[in-house]
C-alpha distance (Angstrom), angle and dihedral (degrees) to the residues before:
residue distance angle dihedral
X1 . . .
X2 3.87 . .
X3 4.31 125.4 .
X4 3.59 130.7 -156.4
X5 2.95 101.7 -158.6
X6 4.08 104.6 -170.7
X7 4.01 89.4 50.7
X8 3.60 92.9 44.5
X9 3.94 95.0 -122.2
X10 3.92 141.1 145.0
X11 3.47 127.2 -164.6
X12 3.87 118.4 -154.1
X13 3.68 101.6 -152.6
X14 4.00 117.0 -158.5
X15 3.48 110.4 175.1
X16 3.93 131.3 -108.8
X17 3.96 87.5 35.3
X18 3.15 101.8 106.5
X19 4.44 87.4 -82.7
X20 3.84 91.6 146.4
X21 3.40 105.9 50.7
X22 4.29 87.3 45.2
X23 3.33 92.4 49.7
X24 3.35 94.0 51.8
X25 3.98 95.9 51.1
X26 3.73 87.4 42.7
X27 4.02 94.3 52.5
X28 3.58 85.9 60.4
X29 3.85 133.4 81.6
X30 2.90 123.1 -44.8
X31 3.59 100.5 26.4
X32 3.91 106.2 37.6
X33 3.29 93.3 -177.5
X34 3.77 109.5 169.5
X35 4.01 129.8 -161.7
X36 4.03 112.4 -78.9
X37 3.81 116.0 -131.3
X38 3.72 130.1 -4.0
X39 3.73 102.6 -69.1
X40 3.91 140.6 78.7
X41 3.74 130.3 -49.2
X42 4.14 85.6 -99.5
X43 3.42 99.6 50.7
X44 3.65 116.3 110.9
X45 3.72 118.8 -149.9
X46 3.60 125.4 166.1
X47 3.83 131.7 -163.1
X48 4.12 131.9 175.0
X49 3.44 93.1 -109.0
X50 3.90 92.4 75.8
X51 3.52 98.1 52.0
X52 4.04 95.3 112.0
X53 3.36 85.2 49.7
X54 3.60 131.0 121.2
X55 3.64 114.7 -120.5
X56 3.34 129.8 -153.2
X57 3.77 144.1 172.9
X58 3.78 150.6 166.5
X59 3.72 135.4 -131.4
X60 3.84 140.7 175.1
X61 3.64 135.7 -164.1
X62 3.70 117.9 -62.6
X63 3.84 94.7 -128.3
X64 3.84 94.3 41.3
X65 3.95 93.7 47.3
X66 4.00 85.5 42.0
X67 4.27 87.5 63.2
X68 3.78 90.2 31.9
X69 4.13 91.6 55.9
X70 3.28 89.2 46.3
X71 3.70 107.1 44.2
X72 3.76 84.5 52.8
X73 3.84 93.7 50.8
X74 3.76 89.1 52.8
X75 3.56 89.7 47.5
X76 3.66 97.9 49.7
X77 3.93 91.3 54.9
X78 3.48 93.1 54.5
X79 3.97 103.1 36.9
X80 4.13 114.3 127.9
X81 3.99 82.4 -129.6
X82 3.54 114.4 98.8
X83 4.37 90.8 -149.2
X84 3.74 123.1 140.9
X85 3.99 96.5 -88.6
X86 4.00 86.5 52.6
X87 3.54 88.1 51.3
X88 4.17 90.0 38.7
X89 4.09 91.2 52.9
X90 3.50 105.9 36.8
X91 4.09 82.9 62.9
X92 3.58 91.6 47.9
X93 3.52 98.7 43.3
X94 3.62 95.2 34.9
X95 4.03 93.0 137.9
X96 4.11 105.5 47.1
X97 3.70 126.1 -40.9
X98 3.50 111.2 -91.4
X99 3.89 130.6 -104.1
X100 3.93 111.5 -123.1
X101 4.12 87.8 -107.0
X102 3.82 90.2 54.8
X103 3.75 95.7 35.5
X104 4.07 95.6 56.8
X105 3.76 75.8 49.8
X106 3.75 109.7 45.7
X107 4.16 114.8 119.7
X108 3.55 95.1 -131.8
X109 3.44 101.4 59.8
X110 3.43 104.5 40.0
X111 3.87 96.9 106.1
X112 3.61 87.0 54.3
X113 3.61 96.1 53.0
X114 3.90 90.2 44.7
X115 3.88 92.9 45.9
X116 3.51 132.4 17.9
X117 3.85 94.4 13.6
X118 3.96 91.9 55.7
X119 4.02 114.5 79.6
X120 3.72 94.7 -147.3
X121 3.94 81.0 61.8
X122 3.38 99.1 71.1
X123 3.77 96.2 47.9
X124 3.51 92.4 55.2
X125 3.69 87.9 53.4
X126 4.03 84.6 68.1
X127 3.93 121.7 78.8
X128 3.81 85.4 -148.4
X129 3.80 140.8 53.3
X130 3.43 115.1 -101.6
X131 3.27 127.7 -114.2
X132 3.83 109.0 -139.7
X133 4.39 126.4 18.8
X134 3.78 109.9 -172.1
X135 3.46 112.8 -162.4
X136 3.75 108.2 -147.5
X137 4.05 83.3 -134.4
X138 3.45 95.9 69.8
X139 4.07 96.2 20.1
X140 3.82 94.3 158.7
X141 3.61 106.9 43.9
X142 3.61 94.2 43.5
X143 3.77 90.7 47.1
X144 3.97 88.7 51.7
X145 4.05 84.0 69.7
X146 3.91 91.1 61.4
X147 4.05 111.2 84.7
X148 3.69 92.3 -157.6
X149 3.91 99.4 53.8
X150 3.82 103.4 27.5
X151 3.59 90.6 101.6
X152 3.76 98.0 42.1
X153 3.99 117.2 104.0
X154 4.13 100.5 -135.9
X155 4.35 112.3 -179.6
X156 3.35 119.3 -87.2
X157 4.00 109.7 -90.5
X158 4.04 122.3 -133.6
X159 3.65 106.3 -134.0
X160 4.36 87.9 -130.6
X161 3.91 137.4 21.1
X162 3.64 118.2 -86.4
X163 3.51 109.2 -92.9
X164 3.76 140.9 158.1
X165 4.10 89.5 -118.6
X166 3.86 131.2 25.3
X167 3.81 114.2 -71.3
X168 3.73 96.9 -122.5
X169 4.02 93.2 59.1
X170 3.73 93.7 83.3
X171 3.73 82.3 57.8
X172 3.71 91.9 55.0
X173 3.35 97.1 38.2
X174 3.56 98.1 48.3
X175 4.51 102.2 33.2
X176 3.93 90.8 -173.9
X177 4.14 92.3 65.1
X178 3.62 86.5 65.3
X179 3.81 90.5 62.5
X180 3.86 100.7 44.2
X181 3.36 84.7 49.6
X182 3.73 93.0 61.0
X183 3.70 91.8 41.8
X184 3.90 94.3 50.1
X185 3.47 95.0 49.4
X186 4.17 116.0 11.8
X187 4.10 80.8 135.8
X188 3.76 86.9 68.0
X189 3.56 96.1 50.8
X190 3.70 99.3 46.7
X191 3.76 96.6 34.0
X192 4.01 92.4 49.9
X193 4.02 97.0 36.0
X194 4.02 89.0 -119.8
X195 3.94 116.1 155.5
X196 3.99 126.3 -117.7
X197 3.49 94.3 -160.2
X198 4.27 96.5 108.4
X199 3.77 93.1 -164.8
X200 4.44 87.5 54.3
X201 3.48 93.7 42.5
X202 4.20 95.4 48.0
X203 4.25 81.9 50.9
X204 3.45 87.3 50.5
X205 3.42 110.2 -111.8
X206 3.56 97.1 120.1
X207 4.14 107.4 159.5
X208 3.77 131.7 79.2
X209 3.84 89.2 -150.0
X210 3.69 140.8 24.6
């Protein structure tokens, strides 16, 4: 979680929404909003001095993010650079790297994928409603709503990872991802008005409401 603290403004950072490249914009002038508390970029923290705040947050599709998280794991454990998540996923992976079906399953990360790796996590971390969700999907119009960053030129966002093959084929290839998916995070769906319908969301009409 990052604070500006001259614009008055919190960023709720779940990750694979887009959290790097924001924070990175928002670390700059004229925001200079710096990392609250001691922990990771993820972590959400809240304290009574932020409650005029403005709060803000991204999220993503459950079923893209789902790929995207675990693209990135898989790529961490095999990256030539020997950095902390290397080190971090070459430990937890020590035996293959996981397909997506066996990932969403895996024991050890099933806090993560409960808690700091579901949006509706964070938000539940704050003891107030906040004030602006950007879904990654519709990054610019969404951010147009938010006073302090409608002026602020953000990159452009894919709408899926970079992969070799379209995100949503390790759905259809593997049915049973669809419905961990939808166990791990039905909070994120409801909370963020994203569809489970599969077939709607691969032609792109991925929300329940407007």
């Amino acid at each position: 979680m990052y604070v500006s603290p001259s614009y008055r403004l919190v960023y709720v950072a779940a990750p694979r929404t887009g959290s790097t490249e924001i924070v990175a914009k928002l670390c700059q002038e004229p925001f200079q909003a710096q990392l609250f508390g001691d922990k990771s970029s993820y972590d959400t923290t809240w304290h009574p001095t932020l409650e005029h705040s403005t709060v803000v947050t991204t999220v993503r599709h459950p079923y893209v993010r789902a790929v995207s998280l675990w693209q990135f794991t898989r790529y961490q454990a095999i990256c030539r650079n020997e950095n902390r998540l290397t080190q971090l996923w070459r430990r937890i992976y020590v035996k293959s790297l996981p397909s997506l079906a066996e990932f969403l399953q895996f024991p050890e990360l099933q806090t993560l994928l409960g808690t700091i790796w579901r949006c509706s996590w964070h938000q539940e971390r704050i003891p107030k409603p906040i004030d602006h969700v950007i879904h990654l999907e519709r990054f610019e119009e969404d951010l147009a709503r938010v006073p302090e960053l409608k002026d602020t030129v953000f990159p452009r966002f894919k709408p899926g990872p970079s992969l070799l093959k379209p995100w949503h084929s390790f759905f259809t290839d593997s049915p049973v991802c669809v419905e961990l998916v939808q166990q791990l995070w039905s909070d994120d769906f409801d909370e963020f008005g994203y569809t489970r319908d599969l077939e709607a969301t691969i032609a792109g009409q991925i929300f329940t409401r407007a």
